[in-house]
C-alpha positions in Angstrom: 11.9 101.0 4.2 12.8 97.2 3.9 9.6 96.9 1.3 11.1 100.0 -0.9 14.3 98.7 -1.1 12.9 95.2 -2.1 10.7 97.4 -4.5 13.5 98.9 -6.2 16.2 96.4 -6.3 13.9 93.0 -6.9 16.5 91.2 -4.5 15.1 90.6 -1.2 18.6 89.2 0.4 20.1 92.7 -1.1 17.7 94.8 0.5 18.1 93.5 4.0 21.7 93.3 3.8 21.8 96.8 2.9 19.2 98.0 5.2 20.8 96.1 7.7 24.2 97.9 7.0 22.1 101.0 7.3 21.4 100.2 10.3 24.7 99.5 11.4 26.3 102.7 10.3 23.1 104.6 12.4 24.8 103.1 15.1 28.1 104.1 14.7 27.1 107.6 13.7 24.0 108.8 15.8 25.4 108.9 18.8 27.7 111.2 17.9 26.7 113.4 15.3 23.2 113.6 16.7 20.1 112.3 14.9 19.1 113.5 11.3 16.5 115.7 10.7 14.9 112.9 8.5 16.3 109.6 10.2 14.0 107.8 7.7 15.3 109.3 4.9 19.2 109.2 6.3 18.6 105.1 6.9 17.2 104.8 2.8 19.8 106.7 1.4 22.4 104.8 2.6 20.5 101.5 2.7 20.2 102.7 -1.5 24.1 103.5 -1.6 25.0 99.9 0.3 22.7 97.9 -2.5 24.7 100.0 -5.1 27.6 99.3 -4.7 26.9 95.9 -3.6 25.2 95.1 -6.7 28.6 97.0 -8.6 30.7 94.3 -6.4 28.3 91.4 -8.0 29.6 92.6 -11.5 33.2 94.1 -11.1 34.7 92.2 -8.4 35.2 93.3 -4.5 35.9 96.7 -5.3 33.3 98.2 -2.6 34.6 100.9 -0.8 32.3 102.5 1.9 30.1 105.3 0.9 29.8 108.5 3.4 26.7 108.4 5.8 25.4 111.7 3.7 21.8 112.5 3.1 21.8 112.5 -0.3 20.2 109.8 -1.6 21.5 108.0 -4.8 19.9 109.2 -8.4 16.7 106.5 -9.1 18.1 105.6 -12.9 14.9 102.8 -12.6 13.3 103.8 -15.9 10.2 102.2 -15.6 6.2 103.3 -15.2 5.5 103.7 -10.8 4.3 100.5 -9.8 1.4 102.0 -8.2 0.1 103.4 -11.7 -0.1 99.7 -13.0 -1.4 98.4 -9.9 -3.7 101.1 -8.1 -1.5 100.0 -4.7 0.2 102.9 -3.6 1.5 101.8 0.1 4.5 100.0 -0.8 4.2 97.2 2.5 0.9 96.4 0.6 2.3 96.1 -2.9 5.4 94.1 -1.8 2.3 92.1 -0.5 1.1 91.1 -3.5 4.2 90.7 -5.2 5.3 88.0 -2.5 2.2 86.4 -3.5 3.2 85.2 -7.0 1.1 82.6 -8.3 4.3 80.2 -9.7 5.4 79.8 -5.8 4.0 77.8 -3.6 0.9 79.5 -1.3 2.9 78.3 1.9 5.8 79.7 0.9 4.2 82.7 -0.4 3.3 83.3 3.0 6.1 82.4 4.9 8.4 85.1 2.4 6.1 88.0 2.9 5.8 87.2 6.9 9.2 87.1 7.5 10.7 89.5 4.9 7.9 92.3 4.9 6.2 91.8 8.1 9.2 91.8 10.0 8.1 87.8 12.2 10.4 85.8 13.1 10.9 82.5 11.9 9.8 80.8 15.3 7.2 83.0 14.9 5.8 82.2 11.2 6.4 78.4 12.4 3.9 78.8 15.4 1.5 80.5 12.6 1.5 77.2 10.6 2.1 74.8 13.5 5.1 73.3 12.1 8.6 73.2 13.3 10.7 76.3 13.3 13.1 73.7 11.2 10.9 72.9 8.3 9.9 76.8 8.1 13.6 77.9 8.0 14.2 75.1 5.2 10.9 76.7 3.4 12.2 79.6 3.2 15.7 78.9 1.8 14.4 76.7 -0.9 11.3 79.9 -2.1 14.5 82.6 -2.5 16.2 79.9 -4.3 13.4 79.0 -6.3 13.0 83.0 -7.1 16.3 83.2 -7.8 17.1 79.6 -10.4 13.5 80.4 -11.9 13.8 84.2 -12.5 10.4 85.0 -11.1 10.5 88.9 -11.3 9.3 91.4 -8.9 6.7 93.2 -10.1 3.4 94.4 -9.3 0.6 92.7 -10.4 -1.4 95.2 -13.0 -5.0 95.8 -11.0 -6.9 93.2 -13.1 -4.3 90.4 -11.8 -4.6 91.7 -8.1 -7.7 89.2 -7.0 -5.8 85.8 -8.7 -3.7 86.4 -5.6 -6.1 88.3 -2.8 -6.6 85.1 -0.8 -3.0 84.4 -0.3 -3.0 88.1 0.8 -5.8 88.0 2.9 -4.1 85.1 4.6 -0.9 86.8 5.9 -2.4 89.2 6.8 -4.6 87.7 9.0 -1.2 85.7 10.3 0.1 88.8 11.3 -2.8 90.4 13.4 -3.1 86.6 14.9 0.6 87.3 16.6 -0.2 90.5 17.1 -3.1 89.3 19.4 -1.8 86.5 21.2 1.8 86.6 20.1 5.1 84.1 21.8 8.0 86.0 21.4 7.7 89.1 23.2 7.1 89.3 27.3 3.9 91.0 26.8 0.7 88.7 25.3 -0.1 91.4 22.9 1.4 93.8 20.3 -0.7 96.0 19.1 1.3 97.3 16.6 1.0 94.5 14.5 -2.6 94.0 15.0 -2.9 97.8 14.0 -0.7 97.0 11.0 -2.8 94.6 9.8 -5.9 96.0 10.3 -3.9 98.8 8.3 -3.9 96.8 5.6 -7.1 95.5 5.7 -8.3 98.3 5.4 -6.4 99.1 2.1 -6.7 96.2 0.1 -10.5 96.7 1.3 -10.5 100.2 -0.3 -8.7 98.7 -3.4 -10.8 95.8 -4.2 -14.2 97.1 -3.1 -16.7 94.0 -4.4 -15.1 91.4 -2.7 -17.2 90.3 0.7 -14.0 88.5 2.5 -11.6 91.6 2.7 -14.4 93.2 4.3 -14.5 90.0 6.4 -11.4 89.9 7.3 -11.5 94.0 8.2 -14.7 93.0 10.5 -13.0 90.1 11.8 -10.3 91.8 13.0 -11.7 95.2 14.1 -14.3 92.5 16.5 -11.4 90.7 18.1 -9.5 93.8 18.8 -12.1 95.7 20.7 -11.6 93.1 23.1 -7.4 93.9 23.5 -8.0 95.9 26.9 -9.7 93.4 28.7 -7.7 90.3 27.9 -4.9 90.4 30.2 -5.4 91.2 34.3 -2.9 92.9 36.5 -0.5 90.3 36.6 -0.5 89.6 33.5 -2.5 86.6 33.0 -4.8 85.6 30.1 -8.6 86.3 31.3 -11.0 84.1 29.2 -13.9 85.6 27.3 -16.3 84.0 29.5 -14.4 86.3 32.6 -13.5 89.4 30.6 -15.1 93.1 31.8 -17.2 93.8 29.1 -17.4 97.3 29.7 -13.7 97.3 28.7 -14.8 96.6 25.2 -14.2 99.1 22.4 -17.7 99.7 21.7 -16.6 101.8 18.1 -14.4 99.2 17.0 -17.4 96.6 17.7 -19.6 99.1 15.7 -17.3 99.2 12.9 -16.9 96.1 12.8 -21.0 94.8 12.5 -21.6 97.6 9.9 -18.3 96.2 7.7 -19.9 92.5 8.4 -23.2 94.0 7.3 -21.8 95.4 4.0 -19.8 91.7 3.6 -23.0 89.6 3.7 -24.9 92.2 2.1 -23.3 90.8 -1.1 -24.2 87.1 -0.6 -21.1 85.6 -0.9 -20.2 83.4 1.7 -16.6 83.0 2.9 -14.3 81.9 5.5 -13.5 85.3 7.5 -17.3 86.4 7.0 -18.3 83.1 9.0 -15.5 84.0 11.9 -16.8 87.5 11.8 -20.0 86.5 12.4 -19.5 84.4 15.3 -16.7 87.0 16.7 -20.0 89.7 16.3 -22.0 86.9 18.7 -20.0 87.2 21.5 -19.5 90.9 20.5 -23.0 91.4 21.2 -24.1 89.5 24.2 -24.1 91.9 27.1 -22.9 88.6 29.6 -21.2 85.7 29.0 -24.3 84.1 29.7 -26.3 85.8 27.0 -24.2 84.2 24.2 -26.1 82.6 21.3 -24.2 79.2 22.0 -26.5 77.8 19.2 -25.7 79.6 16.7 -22.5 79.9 17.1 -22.0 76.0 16.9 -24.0 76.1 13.4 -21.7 78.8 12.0 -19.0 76.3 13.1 -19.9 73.4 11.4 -20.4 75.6 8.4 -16.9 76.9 9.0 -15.6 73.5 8.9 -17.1 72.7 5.4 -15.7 75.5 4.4 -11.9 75.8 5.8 -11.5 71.8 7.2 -8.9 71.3 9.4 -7.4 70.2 12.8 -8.0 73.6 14.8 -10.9 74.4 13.1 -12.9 71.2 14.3 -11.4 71.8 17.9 -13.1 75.5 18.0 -16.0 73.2 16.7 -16.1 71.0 19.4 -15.7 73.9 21.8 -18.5 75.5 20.6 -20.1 72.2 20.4 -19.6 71.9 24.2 -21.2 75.3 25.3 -24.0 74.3 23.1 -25.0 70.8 23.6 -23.2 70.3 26.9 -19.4 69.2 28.0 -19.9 65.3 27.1 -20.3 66.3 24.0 -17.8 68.4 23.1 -15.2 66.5 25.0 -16.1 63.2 23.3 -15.6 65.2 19.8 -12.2 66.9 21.4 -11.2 62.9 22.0 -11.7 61.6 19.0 -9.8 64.5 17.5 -6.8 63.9 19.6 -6.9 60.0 18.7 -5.6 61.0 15.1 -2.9 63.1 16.5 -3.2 66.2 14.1 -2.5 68.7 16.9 0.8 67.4 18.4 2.4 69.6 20.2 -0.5 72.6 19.9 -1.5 73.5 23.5 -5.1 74.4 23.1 -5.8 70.9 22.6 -5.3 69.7 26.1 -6.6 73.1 27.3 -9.6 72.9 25.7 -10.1 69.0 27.5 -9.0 70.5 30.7 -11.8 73.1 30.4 -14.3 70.6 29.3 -13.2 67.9 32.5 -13.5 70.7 34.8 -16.5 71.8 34.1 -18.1 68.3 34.5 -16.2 68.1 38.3 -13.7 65.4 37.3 -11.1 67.3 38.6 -8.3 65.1 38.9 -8.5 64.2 35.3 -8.7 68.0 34.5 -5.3 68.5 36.4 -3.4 66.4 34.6 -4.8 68.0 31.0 -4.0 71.0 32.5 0.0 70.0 33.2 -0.3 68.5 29.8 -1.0 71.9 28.2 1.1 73.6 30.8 4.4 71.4 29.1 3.5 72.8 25.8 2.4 76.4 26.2 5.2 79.1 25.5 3.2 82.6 26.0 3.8 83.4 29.8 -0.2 85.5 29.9 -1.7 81.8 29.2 0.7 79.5 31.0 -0.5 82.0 34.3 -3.5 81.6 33.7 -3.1 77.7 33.2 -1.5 77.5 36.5 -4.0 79.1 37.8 -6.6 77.0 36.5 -4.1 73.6 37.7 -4.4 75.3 40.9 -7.8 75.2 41.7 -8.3 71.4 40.0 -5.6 70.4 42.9 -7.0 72.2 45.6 -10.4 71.2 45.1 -9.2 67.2 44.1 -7.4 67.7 47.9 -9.9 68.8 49.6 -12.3 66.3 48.0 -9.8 63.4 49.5 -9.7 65.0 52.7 -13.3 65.1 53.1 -13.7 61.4 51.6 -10.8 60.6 54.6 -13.6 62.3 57.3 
């Protein structure tokens, strides 16, 4: 609804203030007049009347006086071609998509708009996505709807030829959404599927709509690997089970399916990319039958040629992971060290988890304990700080024992 209204007025600030109003008026009305036959419909007819009259104030003065929570929706007076005629995007979440994405704006901010205005995250949530403080994203945020406003950058569809100037950028939130949607920090739960359906959604339409291009059908494989895992990441009490420990057997095995014949069809057309390099390694561990059946080797190389592709911080730490399983803990941890020394991951858990791992497994408990707090201190998802704790637990128990029997 939000994305139609944006659609049709070009104001993003307008639309959620109406649709918020909408909303508010549902509530005052619902309950005692029962629910519409089309609550949809009720909520973008009045959400249509609110921006109206809203827009009237803007020009005449405060002269708004409340429409009545009818059905009928307001007469479209918009004159111009369907957006989806120029643009070959018909789901309007999609399109909005691409219009967020406007080359004159910043790709960051790009982003952060169409997470947090048609994607529905919150701003704690887009600032976890870019590892930044909720702060700075707020700030971003303000200053892009400014920057729309002062520069006049208009809403509009980008005609089909323009569409893959700006795929990347597209690509890129929507990966951002199905990554909270699989391990997500605002909700009790460690997963919402909802938005990792949602995104694979849309994967699937921008897919359809630019059919030569090998990373939306990386992204699609991508996503459709790491999802067939949902069911076995979490345990009974709700902590985070590792790959290593998951029930295979609780794996989707269509969704894996899908997702090597989409990766197929990606490579296929020899163009190498970012997501087809993730989906590749995601189809690794897809297809080992044990934990210990996984092609460590390989997954390392795709790695490294991951990092020449995409550098950055988290990037080189799933490197030096991979590294570890590969060539052995010392190793990895020596890379995750050095990687720590230039402080690019402040403040991002997985850094001192992935140490803790790496300690534990080469029996230097004590050490591993104290990574392990160190993570703990950071970590906000309640599935992983469980499973930390549980991890903490054992590294003291066995570091007590050891001192006992040292003591004998």
């Amino acid at each position: 609804m939000l994305a139609g209204l944006i659609r049709r007025f070009r104001d993003f600030d307008l639309a959620e203030d109406a649709l918020q109003d909408a909303f508010t008026r549902a509530l005052e009305h619902w309950p005692a007049e029962g629910l519409p036959r089309a609550p949809a419909a009720w909520l973008t007819a009045v959400a249509q009347r609110r921006a109206l009259d809203l827009l009237r104030r803007r020009r005449t003065g405060p002269l708004y006086t409340e429409a009545p929570p009818d059905m009928a929706a307001p007469e479209d007076t918009e004159s111009e071609p369907d957006a989806a005629d120029l643009s070959g995007v018909a789901d309007d979440r999609l399109r909005l998509l691409f219009t967020c994405c406007h080359p004159a704006i910043g790709q960051a901010a790009q982003m952060a708009l169409a997470l947090r205005t048609l994607c529905g995250l919150s701003t704690r949530e887009i600032a976890r996505a870019f590892l930044e403080p909720e702060a700075t994203t707020a700030q971003r945020l303000v200053r892009v709807k400014k920057k729309i406003a002062d520069a006049g950058i208009p809403y509009e569809v980008p005609a089909r030829e323009a569409l893959p100037e700006r795929l990347g950028t597209v690509l890129g939130v929507v990966y951002l959404v199905f990554n909270e949607g699989y391990a997500t920090t605002e909700h009790d739960g460690f997963l919402r599927p909802d938005l990792s359906a949602e995104a694979i959604r849309l994967a699937r339409l921008v897919a359809e709509l630019i059919p030569g291009e090998p990373e939306a059908l990386g992204l699609l494989a991508l996503m459709l690997l790491h999802d067939a895992r949902r069911e076995a990441r979490v345990g009974t009490d709700g902590a985070l089970i590792p790959l290593e420990e998951q029930d295979r057997a609780r794996w989707h095995a269509g969704a894996i399916a899908e997702g090597l014949r989409v990766l197929d069809a990606a490579l296929a057309m020899r163009r190498r990319g970012p997501y087809q390099l993730q989906a590749a390694i995601a189809a690794l561990h897809a297809q080992a039958a044990r934990a210990g059946d996984t092609d460590w080797a390989q997954i390392a190389a795709l790695y490294r040629g991951l990092l020449c592709e995409q550098p950055g911080a988290v990037v080189e730490l799933n490197a030096a992971v991979a590294c570890a399983m590969a060539e052995g803990p010392e190793r990895g941890l020596a890379w995750i060290d050095r990687l720590a020394g230039r402080d690019v991951l402040t403040g991002y858990h997985l850094l001192p988890a992935a140490r803790a791992d790496l300690l534990r497994r080469l029996g230097r408990r004590s050490e591993a304990a104290e990574a392990y707090a160190a993570a703990l201190d950071l970590v906000r998802s309640r599935a992983e700080r469980l499973y930390l704790e549980r991890r903490l637990a054992e590294c003291k128990g066995s570091h007590d024992e050891a001192s006992r029997a040292a003591e004998r």
